[in-house]
C-alpha positions as CSV (number, residue, x, y, z in Angstrom):
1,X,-0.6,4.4,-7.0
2,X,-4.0,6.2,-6.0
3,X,-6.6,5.5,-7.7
4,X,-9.7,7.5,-8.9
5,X,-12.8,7.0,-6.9
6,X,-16.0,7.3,-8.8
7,X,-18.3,9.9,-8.3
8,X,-20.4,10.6,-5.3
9,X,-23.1,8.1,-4.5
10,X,-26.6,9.7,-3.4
11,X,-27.1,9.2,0.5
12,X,-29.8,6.9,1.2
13,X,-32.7,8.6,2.5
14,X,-32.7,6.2,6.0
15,X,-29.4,7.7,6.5
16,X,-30.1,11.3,5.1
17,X,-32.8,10.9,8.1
18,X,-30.9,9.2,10.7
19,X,-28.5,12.4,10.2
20,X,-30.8,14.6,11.1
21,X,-32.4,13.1,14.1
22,X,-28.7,12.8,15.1
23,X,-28.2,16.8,14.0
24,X,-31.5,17.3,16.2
25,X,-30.6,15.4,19.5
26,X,-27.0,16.6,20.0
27,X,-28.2,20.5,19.4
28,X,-31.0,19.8,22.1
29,X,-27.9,18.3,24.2
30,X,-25.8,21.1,23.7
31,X,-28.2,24.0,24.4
32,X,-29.9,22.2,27.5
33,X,-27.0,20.9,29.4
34,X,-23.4,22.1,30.1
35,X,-21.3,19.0,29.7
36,X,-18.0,18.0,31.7
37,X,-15.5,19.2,33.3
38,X,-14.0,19.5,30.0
39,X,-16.1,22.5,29.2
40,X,-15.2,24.7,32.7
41,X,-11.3,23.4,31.7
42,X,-11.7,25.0,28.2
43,X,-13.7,28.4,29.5
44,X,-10.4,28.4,32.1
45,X,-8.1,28.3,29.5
46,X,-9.7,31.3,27.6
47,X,-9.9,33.8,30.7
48,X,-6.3,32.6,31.1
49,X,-5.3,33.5,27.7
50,X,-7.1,36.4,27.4
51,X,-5.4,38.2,31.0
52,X,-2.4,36.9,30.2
53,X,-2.0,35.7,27.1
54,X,-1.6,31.5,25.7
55,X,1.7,30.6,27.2
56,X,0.3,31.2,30.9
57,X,-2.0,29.0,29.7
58,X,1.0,26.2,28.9
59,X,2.3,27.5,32.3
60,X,-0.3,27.6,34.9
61,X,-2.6,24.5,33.5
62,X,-0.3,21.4,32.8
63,X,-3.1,18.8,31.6
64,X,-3.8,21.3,28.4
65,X,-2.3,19.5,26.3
66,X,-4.3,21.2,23.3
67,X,-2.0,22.7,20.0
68,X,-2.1,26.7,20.8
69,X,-4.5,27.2,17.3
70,X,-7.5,25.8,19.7
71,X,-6.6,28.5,22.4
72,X,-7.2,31.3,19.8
73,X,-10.3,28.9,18.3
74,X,-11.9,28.8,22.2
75,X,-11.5,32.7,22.2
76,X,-13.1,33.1,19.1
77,X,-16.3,30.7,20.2
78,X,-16.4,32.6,23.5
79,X,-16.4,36.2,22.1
80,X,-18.9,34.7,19.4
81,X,-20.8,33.5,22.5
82,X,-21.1,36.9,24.3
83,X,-22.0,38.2,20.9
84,X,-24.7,35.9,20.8
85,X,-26.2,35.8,24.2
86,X,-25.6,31.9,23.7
87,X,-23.7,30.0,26.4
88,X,-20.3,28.9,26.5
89,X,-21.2,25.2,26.7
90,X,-22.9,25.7,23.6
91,X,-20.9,27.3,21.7
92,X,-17.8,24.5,22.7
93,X,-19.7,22.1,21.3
94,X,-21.6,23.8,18.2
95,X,-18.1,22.8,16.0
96,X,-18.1,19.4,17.2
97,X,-22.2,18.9,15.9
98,X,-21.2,20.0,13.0
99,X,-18.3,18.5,12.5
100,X,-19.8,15.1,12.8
101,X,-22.7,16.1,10.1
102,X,-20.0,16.8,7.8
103,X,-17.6,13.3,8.8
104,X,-20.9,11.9,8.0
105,X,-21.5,13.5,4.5
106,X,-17.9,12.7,3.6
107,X,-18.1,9.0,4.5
108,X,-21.7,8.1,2.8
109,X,-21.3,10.6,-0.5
110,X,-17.3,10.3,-1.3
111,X,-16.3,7.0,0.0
112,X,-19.2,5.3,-0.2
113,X,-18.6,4.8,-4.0
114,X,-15.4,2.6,-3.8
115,X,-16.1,0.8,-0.6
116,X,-19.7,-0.3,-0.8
117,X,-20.5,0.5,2.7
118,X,-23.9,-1.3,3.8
119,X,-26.8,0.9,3.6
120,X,-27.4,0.1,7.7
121,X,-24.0,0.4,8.6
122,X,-24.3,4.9,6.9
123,X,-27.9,4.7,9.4
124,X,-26.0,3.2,12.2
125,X,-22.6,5.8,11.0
126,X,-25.5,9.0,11.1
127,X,-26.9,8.2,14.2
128,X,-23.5,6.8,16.3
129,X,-24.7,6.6,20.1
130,X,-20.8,7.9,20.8
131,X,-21.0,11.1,18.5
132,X,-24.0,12.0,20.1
133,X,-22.7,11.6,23.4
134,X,-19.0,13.3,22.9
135,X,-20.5,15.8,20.5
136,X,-23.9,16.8,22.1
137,X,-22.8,16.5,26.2
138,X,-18.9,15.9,26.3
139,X,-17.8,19.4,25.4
140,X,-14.3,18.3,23.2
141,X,-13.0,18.9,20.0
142,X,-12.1,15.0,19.2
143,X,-15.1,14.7,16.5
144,X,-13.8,18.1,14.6
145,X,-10.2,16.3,14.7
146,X,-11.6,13.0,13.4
147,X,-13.4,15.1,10.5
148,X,-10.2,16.5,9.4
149,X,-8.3,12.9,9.3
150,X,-11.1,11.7,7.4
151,X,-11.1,14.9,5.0
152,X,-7.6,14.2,4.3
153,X,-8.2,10.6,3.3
154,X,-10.8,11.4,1.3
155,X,-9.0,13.7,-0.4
156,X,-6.4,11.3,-1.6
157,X,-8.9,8.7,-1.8
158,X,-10.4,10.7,-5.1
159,X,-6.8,11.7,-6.3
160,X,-7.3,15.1,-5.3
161,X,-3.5,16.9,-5.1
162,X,-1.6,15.5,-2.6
163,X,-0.7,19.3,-0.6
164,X,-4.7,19.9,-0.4
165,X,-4.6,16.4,1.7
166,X,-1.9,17.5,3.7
167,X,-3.4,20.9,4.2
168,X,-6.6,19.4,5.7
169,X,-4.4,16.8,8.0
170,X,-2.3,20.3,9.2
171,X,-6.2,21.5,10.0
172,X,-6.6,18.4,12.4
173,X,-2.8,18.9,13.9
174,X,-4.1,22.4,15.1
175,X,-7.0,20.4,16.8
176,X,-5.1,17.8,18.5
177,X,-1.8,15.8,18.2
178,X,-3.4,12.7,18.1
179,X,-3.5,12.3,14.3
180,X,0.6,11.4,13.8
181,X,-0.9,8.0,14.4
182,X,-1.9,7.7,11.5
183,X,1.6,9.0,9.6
184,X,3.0,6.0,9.2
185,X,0.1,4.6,7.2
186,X,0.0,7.2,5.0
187,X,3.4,7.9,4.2
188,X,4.0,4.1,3.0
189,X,0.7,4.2,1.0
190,X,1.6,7.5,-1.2
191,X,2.6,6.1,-4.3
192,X,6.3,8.0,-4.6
193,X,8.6,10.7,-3.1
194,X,7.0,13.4,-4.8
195,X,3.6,12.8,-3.2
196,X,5.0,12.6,0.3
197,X,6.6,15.8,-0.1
198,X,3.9,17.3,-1.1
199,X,1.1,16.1,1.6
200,X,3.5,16.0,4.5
201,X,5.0,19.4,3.7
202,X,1.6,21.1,3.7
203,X,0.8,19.2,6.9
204,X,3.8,20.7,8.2
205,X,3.6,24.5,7.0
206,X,0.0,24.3,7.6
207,X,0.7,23.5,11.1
208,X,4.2,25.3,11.9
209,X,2.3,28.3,10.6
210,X,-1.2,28.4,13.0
211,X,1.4,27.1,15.9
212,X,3.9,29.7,15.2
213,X,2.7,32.6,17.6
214,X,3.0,30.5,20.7
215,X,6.2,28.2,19.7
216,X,8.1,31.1,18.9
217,X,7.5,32.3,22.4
218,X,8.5,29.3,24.5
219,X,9.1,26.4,22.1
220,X,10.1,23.8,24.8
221,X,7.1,24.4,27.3
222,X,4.3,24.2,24.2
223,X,5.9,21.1,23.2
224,X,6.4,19.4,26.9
225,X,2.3,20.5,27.3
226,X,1.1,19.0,23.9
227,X,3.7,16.0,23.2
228,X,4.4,14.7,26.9
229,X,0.8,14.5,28.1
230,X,-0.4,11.5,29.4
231,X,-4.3,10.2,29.5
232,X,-5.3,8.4,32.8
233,X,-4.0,5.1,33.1
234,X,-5.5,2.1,34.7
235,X,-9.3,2.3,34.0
236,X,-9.6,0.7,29.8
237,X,-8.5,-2.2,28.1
238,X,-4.8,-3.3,28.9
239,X,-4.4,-1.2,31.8
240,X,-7.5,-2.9,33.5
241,X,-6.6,-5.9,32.8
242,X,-2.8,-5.8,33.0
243,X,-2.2,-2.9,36.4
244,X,1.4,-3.9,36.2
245,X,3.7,-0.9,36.6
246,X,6.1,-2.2,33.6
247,X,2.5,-1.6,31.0
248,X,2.1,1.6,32.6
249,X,5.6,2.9,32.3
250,X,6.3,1.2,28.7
251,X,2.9,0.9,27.3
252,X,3.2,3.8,25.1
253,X,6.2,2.3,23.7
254,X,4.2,-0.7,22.7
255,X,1.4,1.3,21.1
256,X,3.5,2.8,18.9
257,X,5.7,-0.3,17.6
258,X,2.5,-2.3,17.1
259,X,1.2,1.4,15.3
260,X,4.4,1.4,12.8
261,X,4.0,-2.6,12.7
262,X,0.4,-2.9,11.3
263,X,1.1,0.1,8.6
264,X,4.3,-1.6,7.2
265,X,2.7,-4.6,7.6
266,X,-0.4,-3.2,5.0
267,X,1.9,-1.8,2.7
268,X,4.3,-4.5,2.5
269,X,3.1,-5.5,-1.4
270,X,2.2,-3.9,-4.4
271,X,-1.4,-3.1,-4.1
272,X,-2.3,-2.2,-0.6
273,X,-5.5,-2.0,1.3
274,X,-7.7,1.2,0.6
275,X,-6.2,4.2,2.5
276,X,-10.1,4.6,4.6
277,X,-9.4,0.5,5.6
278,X,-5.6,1.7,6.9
279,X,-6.6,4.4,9.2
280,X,-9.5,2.2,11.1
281,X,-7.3,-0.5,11.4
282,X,-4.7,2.3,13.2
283,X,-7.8,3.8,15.1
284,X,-8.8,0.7,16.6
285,X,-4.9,-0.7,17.3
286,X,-4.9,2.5,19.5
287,X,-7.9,2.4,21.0
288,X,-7.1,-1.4,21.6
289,X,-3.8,-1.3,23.2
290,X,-3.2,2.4,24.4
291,X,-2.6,2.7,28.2
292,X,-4.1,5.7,28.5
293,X,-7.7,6.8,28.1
294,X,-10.3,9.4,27.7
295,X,-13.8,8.5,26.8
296,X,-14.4,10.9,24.4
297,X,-11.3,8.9,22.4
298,X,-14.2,6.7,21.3
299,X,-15.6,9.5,19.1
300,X,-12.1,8.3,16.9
301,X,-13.8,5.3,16.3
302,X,-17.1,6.2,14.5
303,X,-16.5,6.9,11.0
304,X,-14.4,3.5,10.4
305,X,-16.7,1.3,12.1
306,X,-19.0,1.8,9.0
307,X,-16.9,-0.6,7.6
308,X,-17.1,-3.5,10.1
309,X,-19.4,-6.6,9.2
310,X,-23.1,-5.3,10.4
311,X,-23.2,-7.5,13.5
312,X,-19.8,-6.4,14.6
313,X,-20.6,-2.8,14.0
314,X,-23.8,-3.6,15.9
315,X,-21.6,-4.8,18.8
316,X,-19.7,-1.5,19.2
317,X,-22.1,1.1,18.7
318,X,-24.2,-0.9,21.6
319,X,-21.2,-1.2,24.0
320,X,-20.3,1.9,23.9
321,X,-23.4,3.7,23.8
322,X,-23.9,2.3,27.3
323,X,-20.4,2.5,28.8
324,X,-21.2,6.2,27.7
325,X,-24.5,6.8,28.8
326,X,-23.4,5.1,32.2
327,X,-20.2,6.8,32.8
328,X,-21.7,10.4,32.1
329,X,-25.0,9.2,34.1
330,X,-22.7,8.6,37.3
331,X,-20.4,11.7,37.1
332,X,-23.6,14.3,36.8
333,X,-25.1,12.2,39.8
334,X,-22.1,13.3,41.7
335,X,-22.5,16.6,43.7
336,X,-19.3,18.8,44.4
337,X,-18.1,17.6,47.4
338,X,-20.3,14.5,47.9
339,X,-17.8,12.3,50.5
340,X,-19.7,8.7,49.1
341,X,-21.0,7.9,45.0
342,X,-24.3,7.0,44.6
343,X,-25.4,2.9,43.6
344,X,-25.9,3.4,40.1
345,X,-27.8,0.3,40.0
346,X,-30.3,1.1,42.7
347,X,-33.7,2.5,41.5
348,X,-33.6,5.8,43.4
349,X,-30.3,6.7,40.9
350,X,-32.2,6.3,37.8
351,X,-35.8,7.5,39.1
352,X,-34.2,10.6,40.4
353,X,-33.2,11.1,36.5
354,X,-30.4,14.0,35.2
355,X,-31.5,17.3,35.5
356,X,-30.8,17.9,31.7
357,X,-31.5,21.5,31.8
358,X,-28.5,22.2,33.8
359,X,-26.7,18.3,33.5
360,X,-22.8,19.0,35.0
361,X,-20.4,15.9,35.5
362,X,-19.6,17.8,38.4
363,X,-16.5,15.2,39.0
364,X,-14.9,12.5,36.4
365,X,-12.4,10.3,37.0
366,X,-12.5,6.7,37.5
367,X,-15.8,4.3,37.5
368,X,-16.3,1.6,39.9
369,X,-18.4,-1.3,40.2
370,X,-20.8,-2.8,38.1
371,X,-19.4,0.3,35.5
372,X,-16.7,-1.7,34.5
373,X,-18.2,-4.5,33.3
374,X,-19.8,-2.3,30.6
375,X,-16.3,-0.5,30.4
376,X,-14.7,-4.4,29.4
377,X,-17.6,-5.0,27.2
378,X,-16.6,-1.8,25.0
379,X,-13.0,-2.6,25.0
380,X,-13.7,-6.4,24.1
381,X,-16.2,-4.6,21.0
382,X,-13.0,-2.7,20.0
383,X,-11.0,-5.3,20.2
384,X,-13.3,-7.2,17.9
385,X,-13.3,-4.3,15.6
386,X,-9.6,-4.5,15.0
387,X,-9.5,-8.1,14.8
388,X,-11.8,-8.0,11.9
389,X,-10.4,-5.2,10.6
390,X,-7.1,-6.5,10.1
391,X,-8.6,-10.0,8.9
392,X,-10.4,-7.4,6.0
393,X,-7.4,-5.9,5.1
394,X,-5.0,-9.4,4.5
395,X,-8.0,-10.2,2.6
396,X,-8.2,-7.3,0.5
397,X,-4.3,-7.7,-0.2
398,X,-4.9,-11.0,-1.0
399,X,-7.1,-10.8,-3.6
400,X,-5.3,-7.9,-5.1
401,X,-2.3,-10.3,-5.3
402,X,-4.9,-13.5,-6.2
403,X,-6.7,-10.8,-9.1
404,X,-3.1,-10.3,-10.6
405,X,-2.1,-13.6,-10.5
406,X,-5.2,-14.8,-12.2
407,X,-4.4,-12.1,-14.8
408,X,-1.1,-13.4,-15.4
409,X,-2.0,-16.9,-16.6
């Protein structure tokens, strides 16, 4: 059954504050540096499109593996761009600031009510090393994806109609694919038939509907691009630790049993843990166990870690501030064309500094050296995450089923 949520808390002012700051840095970010590759990827796929239209785009670039609603979005930010005099870069990552303000907003005033966040863990949500770093230098749309998903939840979190829910979660299909993750979950916590019907067939029109222009036009070749991609593989979590061929070749099947596993397994009884609780747990069983990797993938993370114990939540903001700030550190201290990296450790790397005003990870692909310690220390905070995730959400079944039983007697 969904259950009403009671009405929207006032924000504590720390957090209110830490928002801002946040709001502040990443705009500074954005209009002082130009990002990574990412953001020369995106302003190629938008000449592309517009010289021969979004299917070359499917056609000549295989890693975009973006739904075609963001090709038309990109040309829409660019021609606002040249209307503006404001750059590219910019403009790229202008939704994504604001898409995290408003993630934030909808976390500490709608769901804040039932789930009795920690006042420090909203401050630590507003001011997320990661979103600052994915949203203010990245230059990717993972943070407006993540605002959708957590739109939709929050939607049927307060009982709004079921279709409005599923329209929002067709909004974060046109971002990125990534959200049918979370599916399962949600389709085993809607109370009844009719309420699946209704969310996932707004999902679906909303989606088959902004997709339609480019699926009409070559329906196998937009699905190969944004279903068969592949993230890098052998640089996070299992595939560091486990380089076996047999992970990399069957890994993804693994993902997506232990997905479908976990949300039977939190639905399996009457009263089930709160929808918000569901989709972290899936966020952080993917981030745990995928095989492939992108670093921005961290921005999924943010808004559910608000509900980890404080010292855990401490734990991964840390890590993964750093694995950030050291991974984009080393790929803008790489020149085109340099033939050796720089030591990131040695003092002449960090004197030296980024030149912010023009910053450009020039080159990404894999770290080395000391950067993977701090890459294993993020994983092992995500793994932590999820471990005490799931330990939250037997316990929160539990005492539904305890709470009834005491009823009972």
């Amino acid at each position: 059954m969904i259950r009403a949520v009671p009405g929207c808390l006032r924000i504590p002012p720390a957090a209110i504050a830490g928002a801002l700051v946040a709001l502040a840095a990443k705009l500074l970010l954005a209009a002082t540096t130009f990002g990574s590759t990412d953001v020369r990827s995106f302003l190629y796929f938008v000449l592309r499109n517009r010289a021969t239209g979004p299917i070359s785009v499917y056609e000549q670039v295989k890693e975009c593996n973006h739904p075609p609603p963001m090709i038309f979005a990109l040309d829409a930010i660019h021609r606002w761009t040249e209307a503006t005099g404001a750059s590219f870069a910019f403009g790229l990552r202008l939704p994504s600031i604001l898409a995290d303000l408003g993630t934030f907003l909808l976390v500490a005033s709608c769901l804040q009510p039932a789930r009795g966040f920690a006042r420090t863990a909203l401050v630590l949500l507003a001011l997320a090393p990661v979103s600052i770093f994915v949203s203010g230098f990245h230059g990717n749309t993972d943070a407006v994806m993540i605002f959708f998903v957590v739109l939709s939840v929050a939607l049927l979190e307060r009982s709004q109609a079921a279709w409005l829910a599923g329209a929002a979660m067709g909004l974060a299909l046109d971002v990125k694919i990534v959200p049918l993750v979370f599916w399962p979950a949600i389709f085993l916590w809607l109370p009844d038939g009719r309420k699946r019907a209704e969310y996932f067939g707004a999902a679906l029109l909303v989606a088959l509907a902004s997709w339609s222009p480019a699926l009409l036009d070559s329906p196998a070749l937009v699905a190969r691009r944004v279903f068969g991609y592949s993230s890098a593989y052998g640089h996070w979590g299992l595939s560091r630790l486990l380089p076996a061929a047999i992970f990399e070749e069957y890994g993804r099947f693994l993902l997506l049993a232990a997905i479908v596993g976990v949300s039977a397994w939190m639905n399996r009884g009457l009263r089930r843990p709160a929808l918000f609780r569901q989709i972290g747990v899936v966020a952080f069983t993917f981030l745990a166990l995928t095989p492939g990797f992108g670093v921005q993938y961290l921005a999924w993370l943010v808004p559910f870690a608000v509900a980890l114990p404080l010292a855990a939540g401490f734990s991964f903001h840390a890590a993964s501030g750093a694995f950030l700030l050291a991974v984009y550190t080393f790929w803008c201290q790489l020149p085109p064309g340099a033939s050796a990296d720089p030591d990131w450790l040695a003092a002449s790397f960090w004197s030296r500094g980024l030149p912010w005003e023009i910053a450009n990870a020039n080159r990404t692909g894999p770290w080395r050296g000391e950067l993977v310690v701090l890459e294993v220390a993020c994983w092992l905070a995500v793994a932590l995450g999820l471990a005490l995730k799931v330990r939250a959400a037997a316990a929160e079944a539990r005492g539904s089923r305890d709470g009834r039983a005491r009823g009972s007697a």
